[in-house]
N, C-alpha and C positions, 0 to 999 in steps of 0.2 A: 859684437855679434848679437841680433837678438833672440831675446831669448822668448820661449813656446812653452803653452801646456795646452793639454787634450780632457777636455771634460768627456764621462760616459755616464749615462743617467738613462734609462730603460723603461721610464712608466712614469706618468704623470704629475704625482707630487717631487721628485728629482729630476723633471725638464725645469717646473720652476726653482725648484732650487738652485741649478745650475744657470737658468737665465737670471738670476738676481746675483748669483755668483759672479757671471759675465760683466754684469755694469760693476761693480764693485771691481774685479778686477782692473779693467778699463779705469776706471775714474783714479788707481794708484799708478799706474804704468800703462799710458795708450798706445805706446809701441808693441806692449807685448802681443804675442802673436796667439790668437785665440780659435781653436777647433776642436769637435767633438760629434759625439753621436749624442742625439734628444731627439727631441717632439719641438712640436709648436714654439715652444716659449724660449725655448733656445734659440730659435732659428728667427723669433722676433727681434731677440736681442743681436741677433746679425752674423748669428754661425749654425751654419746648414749641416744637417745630419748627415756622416759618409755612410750609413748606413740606415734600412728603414727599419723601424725598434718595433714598427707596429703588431699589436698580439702577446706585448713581455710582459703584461697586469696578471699575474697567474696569481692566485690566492690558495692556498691551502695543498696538504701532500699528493693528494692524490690527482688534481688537477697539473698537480706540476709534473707527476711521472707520464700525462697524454700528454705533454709540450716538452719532454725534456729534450727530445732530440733537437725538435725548435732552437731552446735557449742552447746547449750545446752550438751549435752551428753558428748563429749570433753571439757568440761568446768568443768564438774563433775569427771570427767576421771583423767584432770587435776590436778585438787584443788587435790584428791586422791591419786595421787601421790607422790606431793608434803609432803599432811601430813604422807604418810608413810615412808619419806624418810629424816624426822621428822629435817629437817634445822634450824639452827638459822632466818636464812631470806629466804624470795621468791622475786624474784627478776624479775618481771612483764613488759616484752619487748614489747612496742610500741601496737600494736591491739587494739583499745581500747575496743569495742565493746567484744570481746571475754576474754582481762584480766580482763576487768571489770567483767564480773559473774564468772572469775575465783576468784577474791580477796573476793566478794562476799561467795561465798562458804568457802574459806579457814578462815573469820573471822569469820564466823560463828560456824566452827567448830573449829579453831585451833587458838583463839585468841590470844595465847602467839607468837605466829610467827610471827615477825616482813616483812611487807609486804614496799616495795621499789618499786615504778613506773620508769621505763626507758622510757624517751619520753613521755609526756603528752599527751592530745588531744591537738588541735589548737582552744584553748578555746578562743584568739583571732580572730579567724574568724567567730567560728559557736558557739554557744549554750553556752555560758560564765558558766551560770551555772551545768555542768561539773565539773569547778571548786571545790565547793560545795560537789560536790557526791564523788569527789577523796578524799578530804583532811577527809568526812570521813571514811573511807575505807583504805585508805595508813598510814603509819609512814614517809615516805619522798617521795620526787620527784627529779629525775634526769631532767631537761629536757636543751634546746637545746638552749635559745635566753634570753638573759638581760632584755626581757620584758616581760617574763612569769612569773617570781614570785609575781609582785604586783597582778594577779589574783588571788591566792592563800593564801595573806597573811591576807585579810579578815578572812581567816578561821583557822589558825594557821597550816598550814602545810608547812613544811623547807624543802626546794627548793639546789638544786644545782644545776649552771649552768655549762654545760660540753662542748657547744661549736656543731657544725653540724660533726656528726661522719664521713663524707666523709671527710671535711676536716684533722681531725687526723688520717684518713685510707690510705689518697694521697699517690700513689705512680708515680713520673711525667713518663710518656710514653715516647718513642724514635719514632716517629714520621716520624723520615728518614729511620729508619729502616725497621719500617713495610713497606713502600713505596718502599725500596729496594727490600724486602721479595718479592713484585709483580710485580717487576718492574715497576713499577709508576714513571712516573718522577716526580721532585717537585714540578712542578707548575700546573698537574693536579688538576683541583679540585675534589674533595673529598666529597660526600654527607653521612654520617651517616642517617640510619634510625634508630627509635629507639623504637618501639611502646608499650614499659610494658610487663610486663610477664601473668597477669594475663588473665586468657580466656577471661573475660567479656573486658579487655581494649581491646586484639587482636580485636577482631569481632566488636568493634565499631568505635575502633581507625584505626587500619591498612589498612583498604581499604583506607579511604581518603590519608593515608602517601603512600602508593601504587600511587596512581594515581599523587600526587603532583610529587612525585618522574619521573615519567613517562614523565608525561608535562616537567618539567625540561631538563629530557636526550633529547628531541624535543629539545629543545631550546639551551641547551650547549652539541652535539654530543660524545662531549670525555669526559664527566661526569663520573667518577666511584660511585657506589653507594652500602655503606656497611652496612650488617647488624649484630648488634653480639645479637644472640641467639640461639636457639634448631635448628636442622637442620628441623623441621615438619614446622615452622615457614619460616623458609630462601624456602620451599618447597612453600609455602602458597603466598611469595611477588611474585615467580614465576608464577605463576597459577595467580594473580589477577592484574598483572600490566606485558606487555612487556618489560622486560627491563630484564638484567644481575644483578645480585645481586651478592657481594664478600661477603660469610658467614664466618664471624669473629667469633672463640673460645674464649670463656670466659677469657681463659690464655693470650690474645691478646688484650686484652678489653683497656688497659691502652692506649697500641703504637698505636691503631685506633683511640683512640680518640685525642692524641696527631696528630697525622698524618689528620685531618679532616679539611676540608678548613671551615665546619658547618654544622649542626647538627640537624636532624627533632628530635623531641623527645616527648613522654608523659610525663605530668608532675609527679615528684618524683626526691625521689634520684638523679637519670640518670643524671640531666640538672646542679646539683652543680657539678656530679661527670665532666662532660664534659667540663664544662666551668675551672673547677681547670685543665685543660690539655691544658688550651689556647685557646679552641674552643669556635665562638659563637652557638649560639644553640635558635633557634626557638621552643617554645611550643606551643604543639597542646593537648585537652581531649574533653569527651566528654564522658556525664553519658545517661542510658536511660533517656525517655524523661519524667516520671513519677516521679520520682528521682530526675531530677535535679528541676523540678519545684517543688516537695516540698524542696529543699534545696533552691531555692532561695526565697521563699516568708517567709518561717520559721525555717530556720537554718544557708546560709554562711551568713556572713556579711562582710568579707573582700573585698577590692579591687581587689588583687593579688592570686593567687595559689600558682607560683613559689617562692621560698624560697629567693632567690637572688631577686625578686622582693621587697616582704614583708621587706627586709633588707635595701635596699635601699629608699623605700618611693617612686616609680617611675619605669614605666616598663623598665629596662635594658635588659633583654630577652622579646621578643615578643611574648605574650601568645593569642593564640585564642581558644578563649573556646565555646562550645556548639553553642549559636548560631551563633560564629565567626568561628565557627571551618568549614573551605571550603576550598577547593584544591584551589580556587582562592587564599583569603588572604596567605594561607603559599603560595604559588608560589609566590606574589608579595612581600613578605619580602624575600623571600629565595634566590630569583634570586640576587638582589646586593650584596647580602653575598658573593655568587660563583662567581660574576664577577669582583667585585672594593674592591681590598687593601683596601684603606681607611675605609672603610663602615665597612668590616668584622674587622679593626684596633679599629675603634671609638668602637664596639660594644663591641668588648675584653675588651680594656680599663675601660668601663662602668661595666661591669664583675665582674672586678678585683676588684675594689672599695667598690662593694658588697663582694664581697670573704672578704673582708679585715674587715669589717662591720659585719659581719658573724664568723668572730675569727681566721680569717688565722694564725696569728701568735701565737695563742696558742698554750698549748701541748695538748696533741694528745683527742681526748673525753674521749675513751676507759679508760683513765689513770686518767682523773678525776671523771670519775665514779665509777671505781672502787674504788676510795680513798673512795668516796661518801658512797656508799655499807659497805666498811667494819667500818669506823666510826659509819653509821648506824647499824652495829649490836654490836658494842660495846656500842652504848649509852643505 
């Protein structure tokens, strides 16, 4: 008989995670039988969404309480698809907020179905007990760092570690090329913007990277300054800051960021993917102002946001956050990046350390999670 799993992933860094999960699974067992709810990149990798997820990028409390009935509904939507599509396992990608009431439902109703979390919460920084509600709810945890399973082993739930999936996704950029492509010579400097995909990051993030960017081209004249996103977006840096923006194609993403002398960026993904390309990379966020003050008096606890931070024990990228976050501070860290070798050398260096701390040299995540997965449906 063969056997099935259902991947669910609700917003765009966990459609890729799940489409590189897909070939991975595939390339260990090609009969197995592969369906799920994503976006795009699942559905590249050749399994179509039974549902459309479009609108589940919700960032912060209050924005979540005008869509909860939304995600409720798609949570139901979900869970339903899943049990009609009757899998060995559901395979539950990174959201926690929304897989959470998706596992919810499915153990309710479909408790022979082995349920598998991809990516935990960051039960080290905010809300430990998290912990607690996954282990009971899930059958395993994939998740990312050597020090998330002691949260979980209080409660008896087996943990695999798979390593930060940009690192086993790197693909190194040509860097002279793209430069070529524009004719750039090599010693312009190169500013990447980088502001998040999500509507809520744009609109609170992007002005301020707008305008640092702005002051910058004031200050260093022959500054190029790129952005790789939707063209509505590359339309928007236009309209809120004087300055020429080169709009970089997704297809492009790698050799831009290889080619980048440093890197404005929101925090996420983006800042491991960029600094694995040899670029330093300044972090900028910034939640409503509701939002973040109940997240800091009752939910983060951490020091760090950035990932390469958290890994290293020490700010190696320069994070300003909320109420650091001002065109001044990134203009004054940004500036000696674009000016002095050395600065932008020491900051790589420091980078790297963390990359390496982080699981550079491992194999690829995709590939130990999928081991992870299918063990989990055999046991």
């Amino acid at each position: 008989m063969t056997r099935s799993v259902f991947l669910i992933a609700a917003e765009a860094s966990g459609d890729a995670l799940g489409a590189d999960l897909i070939d991975a699974l595939r390339a260990r067992d090609p009969a197995l039988g592969i369906a799920g709810v994503g976006g795009r990149a699942m559905a590249r990798a050749g399994v179509a969404s039974a549902i459309d997820i479009k609108g589940l990028a919700i960032l912060g409390f209050f924005d979540g309480l005008k869509a909860y009935g939304r995600v409720v509904r798609l949570a139901e939507d979900a869970a339903s698809a899943a049990i009609m599509a009757a899998p060995d396992a559901v395979v539950l990608i990174d959201s926690w907020g929304f897989t959470l009431r998706v596992a919810q439902r499915i153990r309710a109703r479909a408790p022979h179905i082995k349920l598998i979390k991809y990516i935990g919460p960051q039960v080290w920084a905010t809300r430990p007990g998290r912990a607690r509600t996954l282990a009971q709810l899930v059958d395993h945890l994939i998740c990312i760092h050597d020090f998330e399973p002691p949260y979980y082993a209080p409660f008896g739930l087996d943990c695999t570690v798979c390593g930060h999936p940009a690192i086993g996704r790197h693909v190194q950029g040509d860097g002279a090329a793209f430069r070529a492509r524009r004719d750039m010579r090599a010693d312009r400097p190169f500013l990447l913007v980088l502001p998040g995909s999500r509507r809520s990051e744009i609109r609170r993030i992007a002005p301020t990277f707008w305008k640092a960017a702005a002051r910058l081209s004031v200050e260093i004249p022959e500054l190029a300054i790129g952005l790789v996103s939707p063209e509505e977006l590359s339309a928007m840096a236009r309209r809120r800051a004087p300055i020429d923006v080169i709009a970089i194609p997704e297809s492009e993403k790698n050799d831009a960021f290889a080619a980048a002398t440093a890197a404005l960026a929101a925090s996420g993904t983006v800042t491991t993917e960029v600094a694995l390309q040899g670029a330093p990379v300044v972090v900028g966020y910034k939640l409503g102002w509701l939002t973040w003050a109940a997240a800091r008096m009752f939910l983060f606890k951490g020091k760090y946001v950035t990932l390469m931070n958290v890994a290293a024990g020490r700010e190696v990228a320069p994070e300003f956050i909320q109420t650091r976050f001002s065109v001044r501070n990134l203009v004054q860290v940004l500036s000696p990046l674009l000016h002095d070798p050395r600065a932008r050398a020491d900051q790589v260096a420091a980078q790297d350390a963390a990359l390496n701390a982080m699981g550079r040299d491992k194999p690829p995540a995709a590939g130990i999670a999928a081991d992870a997965v299918l063990k989990a449906m055999a046991g």
